[in-house]
C-alpha positions, -999 to +999 in steps of 0.1 A: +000+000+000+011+038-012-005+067+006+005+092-026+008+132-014-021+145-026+002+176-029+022+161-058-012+166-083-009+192-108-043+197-103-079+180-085-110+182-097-139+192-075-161+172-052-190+185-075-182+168-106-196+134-110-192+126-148-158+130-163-174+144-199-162+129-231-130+145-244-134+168-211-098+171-207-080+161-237-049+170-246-039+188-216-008+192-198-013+184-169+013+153-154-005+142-122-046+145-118-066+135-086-106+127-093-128+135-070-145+106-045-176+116-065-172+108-103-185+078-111-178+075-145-151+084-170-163+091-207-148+084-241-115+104-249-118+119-219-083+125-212-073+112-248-040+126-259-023+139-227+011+131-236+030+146-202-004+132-180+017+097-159-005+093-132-042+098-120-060+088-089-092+074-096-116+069-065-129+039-056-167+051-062-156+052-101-176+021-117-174+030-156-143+042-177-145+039-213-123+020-235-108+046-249-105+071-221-063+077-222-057+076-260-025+084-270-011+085-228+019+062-227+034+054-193+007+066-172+002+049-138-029+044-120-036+050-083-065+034-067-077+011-042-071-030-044-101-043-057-117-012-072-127-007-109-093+011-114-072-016-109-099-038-129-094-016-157-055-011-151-050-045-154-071-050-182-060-022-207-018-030-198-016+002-170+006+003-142-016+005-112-005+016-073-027+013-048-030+036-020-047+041+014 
């Protein structure tokens, strides 16, 4: 287990937000993202050609992430918790995944 400094992220998205949109936040800049406990759900290209973006925490709460959601991000790492749909999907699509407390 890895409790990651949530002061190492670039940037975190508010509690508010729920849905991560399709093509939301493609091709930003960003290098290290935190999701909110809230979303639920990360859309189609939604951070599809980040080419700097290596890791994002995605909450445990988080039950959908398209296919297709990091098109074009090579090397990015995962954070999650054991058992969650992140490292489901981690696992599935060839992503590193670290899981965290």
């Amino acid at each position: 287990m890895l409790t990651y400094p949530l002061s190492k992220f670039d940037f975190k998205l508010p509690a508010s937000l729920k849905t991560i949109e399709a093509e939301a936040f493609a091709g930003i800049s960003a290098r290290r993202v935190k999701l909110a406990e809230g979303v639920s759900k990360i859309s189609s290209s939604s951070f599809a050609n980040c080419p700097n973006l290596t890791c994002i925490y995605i909450p445990d709460g988080c039950t959908s992430i398209a296919t297709n959601a990091f098109t074009g991000v090579i090397n990015l790492t995962i954070y999650g918790h054991d058992g969650s749909y992140a490292e489901f999907f981690a696992g599935k699509h060839g992503y590193d995944f670290i899981s965290v407390e």
